[in-house]
C-alpha positions as CSV (number, residue, x, y, z in Angstrom):
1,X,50.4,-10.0,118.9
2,X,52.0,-6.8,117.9
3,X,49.9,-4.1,115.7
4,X,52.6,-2.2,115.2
5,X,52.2,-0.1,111.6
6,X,54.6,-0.8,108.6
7,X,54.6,1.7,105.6
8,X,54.5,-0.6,102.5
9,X,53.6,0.9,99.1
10,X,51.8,4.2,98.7
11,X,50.3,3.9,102.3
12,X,50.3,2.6,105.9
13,X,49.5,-0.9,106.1
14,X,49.4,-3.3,109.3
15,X,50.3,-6.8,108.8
16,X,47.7,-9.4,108.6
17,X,49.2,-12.0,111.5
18,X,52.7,-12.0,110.0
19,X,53.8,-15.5,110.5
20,X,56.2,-15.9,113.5
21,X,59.8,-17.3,112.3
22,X,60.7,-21.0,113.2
23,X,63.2,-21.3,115.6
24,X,64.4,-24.6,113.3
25,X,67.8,-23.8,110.9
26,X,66.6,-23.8,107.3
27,X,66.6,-26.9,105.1
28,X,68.4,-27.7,101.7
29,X,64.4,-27.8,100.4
30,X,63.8,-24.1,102.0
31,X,67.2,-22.9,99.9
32,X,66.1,-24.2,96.7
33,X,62.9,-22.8,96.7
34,X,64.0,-19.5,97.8
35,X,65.6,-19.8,94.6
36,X,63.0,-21.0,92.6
37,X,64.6,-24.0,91.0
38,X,61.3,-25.6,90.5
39,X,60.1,-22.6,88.3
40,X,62.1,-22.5,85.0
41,X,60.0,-19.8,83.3
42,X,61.2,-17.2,85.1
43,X,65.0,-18.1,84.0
44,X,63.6,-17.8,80.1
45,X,62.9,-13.8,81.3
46,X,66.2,-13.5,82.2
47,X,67.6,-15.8,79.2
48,X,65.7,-14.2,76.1
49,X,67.6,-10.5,76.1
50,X,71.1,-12.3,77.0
51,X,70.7,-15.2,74.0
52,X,69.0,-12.0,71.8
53,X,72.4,-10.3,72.8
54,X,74.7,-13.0,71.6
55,X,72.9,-13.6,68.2
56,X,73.4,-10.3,67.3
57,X,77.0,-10.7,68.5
58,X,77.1,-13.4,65.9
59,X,75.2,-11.8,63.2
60,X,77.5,-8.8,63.3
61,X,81.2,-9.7,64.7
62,X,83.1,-10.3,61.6
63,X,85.9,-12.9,63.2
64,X,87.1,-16.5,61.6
65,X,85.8,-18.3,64.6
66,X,82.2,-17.5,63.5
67,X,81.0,-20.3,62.0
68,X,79.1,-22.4,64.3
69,X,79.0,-26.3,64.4
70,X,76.0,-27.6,66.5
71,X,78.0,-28.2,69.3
72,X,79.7,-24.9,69.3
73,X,75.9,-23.8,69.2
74,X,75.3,-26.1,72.6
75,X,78.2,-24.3,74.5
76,X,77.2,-21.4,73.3
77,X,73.7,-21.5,74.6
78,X,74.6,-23.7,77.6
79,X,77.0,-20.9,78.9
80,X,74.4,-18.1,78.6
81,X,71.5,-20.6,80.0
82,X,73.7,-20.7,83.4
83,X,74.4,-17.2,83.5
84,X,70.8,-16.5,83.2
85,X,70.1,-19.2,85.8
86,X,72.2,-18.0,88.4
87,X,71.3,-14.5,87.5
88,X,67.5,-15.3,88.4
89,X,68.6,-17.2,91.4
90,X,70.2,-14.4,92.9
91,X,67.5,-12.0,92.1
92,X,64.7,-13.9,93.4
93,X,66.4,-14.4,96.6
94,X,67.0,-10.5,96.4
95,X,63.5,-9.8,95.9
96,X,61.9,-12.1,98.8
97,X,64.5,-10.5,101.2
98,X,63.3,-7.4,100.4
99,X,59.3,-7.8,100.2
100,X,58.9,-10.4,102.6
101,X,56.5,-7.7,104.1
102,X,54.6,-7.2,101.2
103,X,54.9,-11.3,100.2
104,X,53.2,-12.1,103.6
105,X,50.0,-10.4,102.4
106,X,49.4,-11.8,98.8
107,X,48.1,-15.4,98.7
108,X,50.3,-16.1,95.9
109,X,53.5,-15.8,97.5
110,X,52.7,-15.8,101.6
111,X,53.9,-19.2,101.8
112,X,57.6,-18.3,100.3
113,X,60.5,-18.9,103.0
114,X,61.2,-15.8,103.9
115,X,58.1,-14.5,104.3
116,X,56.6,-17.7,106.5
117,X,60.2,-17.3,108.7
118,X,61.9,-20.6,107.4
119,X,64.8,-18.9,106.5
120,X,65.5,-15.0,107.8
121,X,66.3,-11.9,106.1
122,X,69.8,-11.8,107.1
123,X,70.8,-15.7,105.9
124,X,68.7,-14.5,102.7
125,X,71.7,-11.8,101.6
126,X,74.0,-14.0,102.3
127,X,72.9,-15.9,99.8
128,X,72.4,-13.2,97.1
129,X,76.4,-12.7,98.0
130,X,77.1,-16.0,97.1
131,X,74.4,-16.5,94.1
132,X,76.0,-13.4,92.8
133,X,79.4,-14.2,92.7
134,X,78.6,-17.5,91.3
135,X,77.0,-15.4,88.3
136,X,79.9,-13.0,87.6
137,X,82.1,-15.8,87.5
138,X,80.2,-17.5,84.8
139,X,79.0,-14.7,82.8
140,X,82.4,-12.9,82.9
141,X,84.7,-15.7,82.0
142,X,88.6,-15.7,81.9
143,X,89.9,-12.9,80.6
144,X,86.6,-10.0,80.2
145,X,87.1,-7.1,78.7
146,X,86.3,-3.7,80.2
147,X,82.9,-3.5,77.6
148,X,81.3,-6.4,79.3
149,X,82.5,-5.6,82.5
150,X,80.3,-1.8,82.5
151,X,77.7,-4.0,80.8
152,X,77.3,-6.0,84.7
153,X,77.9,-3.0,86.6
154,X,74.3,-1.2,85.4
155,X,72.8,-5.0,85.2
156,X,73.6,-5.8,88.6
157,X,72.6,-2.3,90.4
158,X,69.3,-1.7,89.0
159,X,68.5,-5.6,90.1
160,X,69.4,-4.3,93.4
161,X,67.0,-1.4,92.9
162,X,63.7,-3.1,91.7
163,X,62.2,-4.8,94.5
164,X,61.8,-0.9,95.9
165,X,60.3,0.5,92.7
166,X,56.5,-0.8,93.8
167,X,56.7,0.8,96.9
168,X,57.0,4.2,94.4
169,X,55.3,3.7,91.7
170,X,52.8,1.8,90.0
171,X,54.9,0.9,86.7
172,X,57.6,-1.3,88.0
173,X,57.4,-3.4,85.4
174,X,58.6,-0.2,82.7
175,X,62.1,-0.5,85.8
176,X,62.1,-4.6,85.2
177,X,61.6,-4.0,81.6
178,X,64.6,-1.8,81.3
179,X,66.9,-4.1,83.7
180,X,66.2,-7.3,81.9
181,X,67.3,-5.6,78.1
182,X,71.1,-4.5,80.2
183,X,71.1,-8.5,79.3
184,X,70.8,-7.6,75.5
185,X,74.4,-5.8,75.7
186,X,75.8,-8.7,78.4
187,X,75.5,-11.3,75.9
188,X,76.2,-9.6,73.6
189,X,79.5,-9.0,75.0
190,X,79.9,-12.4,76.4
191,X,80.6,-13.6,73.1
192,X,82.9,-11.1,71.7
193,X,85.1,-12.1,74.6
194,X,84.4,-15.7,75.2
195,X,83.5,-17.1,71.3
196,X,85.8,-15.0,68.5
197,X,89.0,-14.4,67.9
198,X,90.6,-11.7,66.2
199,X,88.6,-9.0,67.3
200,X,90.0,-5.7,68.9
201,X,88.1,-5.4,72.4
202,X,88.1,-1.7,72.8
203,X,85.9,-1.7,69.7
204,X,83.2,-4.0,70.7
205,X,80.4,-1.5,70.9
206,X,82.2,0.8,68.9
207,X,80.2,0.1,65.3
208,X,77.2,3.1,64.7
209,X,74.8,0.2,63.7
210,X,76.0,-2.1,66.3
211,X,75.3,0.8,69.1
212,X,71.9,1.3,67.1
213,X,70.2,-2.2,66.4
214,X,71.4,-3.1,69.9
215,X,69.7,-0.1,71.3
216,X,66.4,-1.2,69.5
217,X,67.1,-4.7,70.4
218,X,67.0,-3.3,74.1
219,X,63.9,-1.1,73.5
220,X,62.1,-4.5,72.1
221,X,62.8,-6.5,75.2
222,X,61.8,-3.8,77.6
223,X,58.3,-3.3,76.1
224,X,58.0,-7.2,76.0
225,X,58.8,-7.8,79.8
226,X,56.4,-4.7,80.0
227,X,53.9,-6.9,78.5
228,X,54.1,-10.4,80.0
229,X,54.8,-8.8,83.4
230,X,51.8,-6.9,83.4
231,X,49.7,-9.9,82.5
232,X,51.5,-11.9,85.4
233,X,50.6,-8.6,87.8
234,X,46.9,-9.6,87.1
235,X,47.0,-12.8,89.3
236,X,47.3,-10.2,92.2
237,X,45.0,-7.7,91.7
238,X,43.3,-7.7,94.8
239,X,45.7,-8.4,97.1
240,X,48.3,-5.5,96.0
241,X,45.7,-3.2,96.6
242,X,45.3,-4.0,99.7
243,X,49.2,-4.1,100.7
244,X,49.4,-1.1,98.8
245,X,51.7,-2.7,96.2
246,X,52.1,-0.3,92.9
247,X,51.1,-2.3,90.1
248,X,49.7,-0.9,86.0
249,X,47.2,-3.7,86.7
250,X,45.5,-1.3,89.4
251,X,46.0,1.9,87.2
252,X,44.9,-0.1,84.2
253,X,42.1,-2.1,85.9
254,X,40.4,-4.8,84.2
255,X,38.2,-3.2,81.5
256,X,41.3,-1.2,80.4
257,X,44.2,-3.6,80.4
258,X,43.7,-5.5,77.0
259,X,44.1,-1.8,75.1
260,X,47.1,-0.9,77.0
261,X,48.6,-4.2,76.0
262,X,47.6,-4.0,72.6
263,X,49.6,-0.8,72.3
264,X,52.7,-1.7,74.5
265,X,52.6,-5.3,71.7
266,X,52.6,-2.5,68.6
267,X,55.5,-0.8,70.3
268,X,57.5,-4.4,70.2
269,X,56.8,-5.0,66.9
270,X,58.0,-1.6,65.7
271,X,61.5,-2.1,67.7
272,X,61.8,-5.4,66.3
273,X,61.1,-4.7,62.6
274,X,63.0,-1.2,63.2
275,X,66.2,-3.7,64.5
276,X,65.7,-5.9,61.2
277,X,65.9,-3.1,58.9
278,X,69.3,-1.7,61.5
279,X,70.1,-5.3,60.8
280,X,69.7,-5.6,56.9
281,X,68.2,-9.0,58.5
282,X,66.7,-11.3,55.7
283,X,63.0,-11.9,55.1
284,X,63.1,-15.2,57.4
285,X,63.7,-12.7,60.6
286,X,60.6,-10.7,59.6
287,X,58.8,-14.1,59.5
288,X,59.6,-15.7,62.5
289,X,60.5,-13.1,65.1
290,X,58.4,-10.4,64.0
291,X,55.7,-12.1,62.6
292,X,55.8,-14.6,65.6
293,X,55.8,-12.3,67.8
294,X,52.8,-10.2,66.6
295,X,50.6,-14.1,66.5
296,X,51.5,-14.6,70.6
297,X,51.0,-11.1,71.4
298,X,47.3,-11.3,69.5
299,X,46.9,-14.7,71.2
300,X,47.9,-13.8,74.1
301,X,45.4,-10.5,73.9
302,X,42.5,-13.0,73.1
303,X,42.3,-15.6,74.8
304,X,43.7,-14.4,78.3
305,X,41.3,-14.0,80.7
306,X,42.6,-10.9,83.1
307,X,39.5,-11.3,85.6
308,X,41.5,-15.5,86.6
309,X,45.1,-15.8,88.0
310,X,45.2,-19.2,86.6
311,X,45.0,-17.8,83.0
312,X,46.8,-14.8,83.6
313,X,49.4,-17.2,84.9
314,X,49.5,-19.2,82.0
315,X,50.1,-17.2,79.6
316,X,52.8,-15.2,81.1
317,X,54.6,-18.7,80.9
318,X,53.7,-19.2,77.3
319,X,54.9,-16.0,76.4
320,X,58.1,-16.5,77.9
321,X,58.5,-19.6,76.0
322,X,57.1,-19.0,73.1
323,X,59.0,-15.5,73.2
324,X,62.0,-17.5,73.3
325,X,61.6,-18.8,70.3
326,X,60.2,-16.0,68.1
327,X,62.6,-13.5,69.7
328,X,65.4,-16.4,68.7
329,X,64.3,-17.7,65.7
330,X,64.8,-14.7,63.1
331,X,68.3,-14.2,64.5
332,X,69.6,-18.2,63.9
333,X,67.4,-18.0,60.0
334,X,70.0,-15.1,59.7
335,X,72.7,-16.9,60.6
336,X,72.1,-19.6,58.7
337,X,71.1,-17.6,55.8
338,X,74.5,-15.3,56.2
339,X,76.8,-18.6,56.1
340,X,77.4,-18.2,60.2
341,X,76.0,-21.6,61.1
């Protein structure tokens, strides 16, 4: 077998008996978990900065067709749920197409398709291409406007870019961070094209306090992707080092990364509450999404253990879940509260 060396990451590595590609055609089975249909968490990542978005659309669009019946609500959040869907598709397919190199030498994700040779490379971007389209379709709707449309151009390119940042620096996760809050000002967008009526397009982000609590908004979700994301780069810690994979988990180290989380959670809660005074939000935001927040960040600082995968795993899910729903819940309170639902 070859020894040929490979630079990955910060230095030369040589693969650890790459698997050899199987000379079968790839399966339906192969294609869906490329996509990672069987993983829903990592759709909520994707899902909390566009629905974020469009609750602020609702809070702050002044337009007739504002009031929102339960199954408006439904639509409303089934339409965002599948652009965030096909969005994640797409970009996990992107990501093992690009770091099947690097995936070959972590336990945790050796065994994906493209990195054990079910399906190749090539057949991989092909099916980005047709993820992708399938997510513009959705997320842009009948008749976008030019706002939403620069809102996809940044989203789309920097998901492009992001499977590179590790082999450059060990803060990927601040790059991730920043890409998934682009989905704060998508959904936001969505709904001034897709749910009102009456509103003049060219002035979507046009409002001062719009661009400013939406620019908070963004801020917040970056540090929180910051956060989960480094707990999830835990489960690897070994292994990156080895590939050469840049990680905060290796900067940070074990004894370290509680205090750097504990800071990067302070950060979120000062965007948030900053956005609920941008917002004139009532007290019921400050409750739920702030206060919420700040309970499954100090949970999540407790009673994570960064030295196990299994627990560093866990909680990254429960805080995408539970994020969901303290990053939500202040935003539908002020809704209700404003006469908007």
């Amino acid at each position: 077998m070859s020894t040929k060396k490979v630079t990955v990451g910060f230095k030369e590595k040589i693969p650890r008996n790459p698997p050899v590609a199987s000379p079968a055609s790839p399966t339906l089975q192969d294609f869906l978990e490329l996509a990672r249909l069987w993983k829903p968490a990592g759709t909520i990542a994707f899902h909390i900065p566009l629905i974020v978005g469009a609750l602020a659309a609702v809070v702050f669009v002044q337009s007739p067709s504002l009031h929102w019946s339960a199954s408006k609500l439904l639509t409303l959040n089934t339409y965002l749920f599948l652009s965030s869907f096909f969005q994640r598709c797409a970009a996990c397919v992107w990501n093992d197409a690009a770091d099947y190199e690097f995936d070959r030498q972590v336990a945790r994700t050796r065994n994906r398709p493209v990195a054990r040779g079910s399906i190749s490379p090539a057949i991989a971007r092909v099916y980005v291409v047709a993820l992708t389209i399938t997510w513009a379709a959705i997320t842009i709707g009948p008749s976008p406007s030019e706002a939403l449309l620069w809102t996809l151009l940044p989203n789309f390119t920097f998901h492009l870019a992001y499977p590179y940042m590790k082999r450059i620096t060990y803060y990927p996760q601040v790059f991730l961070g920043f890409t998934f809050s682009l989905n704060v000002l998508t959904g936001y967008a969505m709904i001034c094209d897709n749910f009102t009526a009456g509103l003049q397009r060219n002035t979507v982000f046009g409002d001062r306090n719009v661009q400013v609590t939406l620019a908070l908004l963004m801020l917040a979700e970056m540090v929180f992707t910051l956060f989960y994301d480094t707990i999830y780069a835990y489960q690897d810690l070994e292994d990156d080092e080895k590939a050469g994979v840049g990680s905060p988990a290796l900067v940070l180290g074990v004894d370290h990364g509680k205090v750097a989380l504990a800071w990067v959670a302070v950060a979120e809660l000062g965007f948030l509450v900053a956005a609920g005074y941008s917002l004139n939000a009532c007290t019921l935001y400050y409750l739920l999404t702030c206060g919420g927040s700040a309970v499954l960040a100090a949970l999540s600082l407790a009673l994570c253990n960064l030295r196990a995968p299994e627990s560093c795993s866990l909680w990254f899910k429960r805080c995408l879940y539970w994020g969901l729903i303290s990053h939500t819940a202040g935003f539908v309170a002020e809704c209700i509260v404003t006469g908007k639902a």
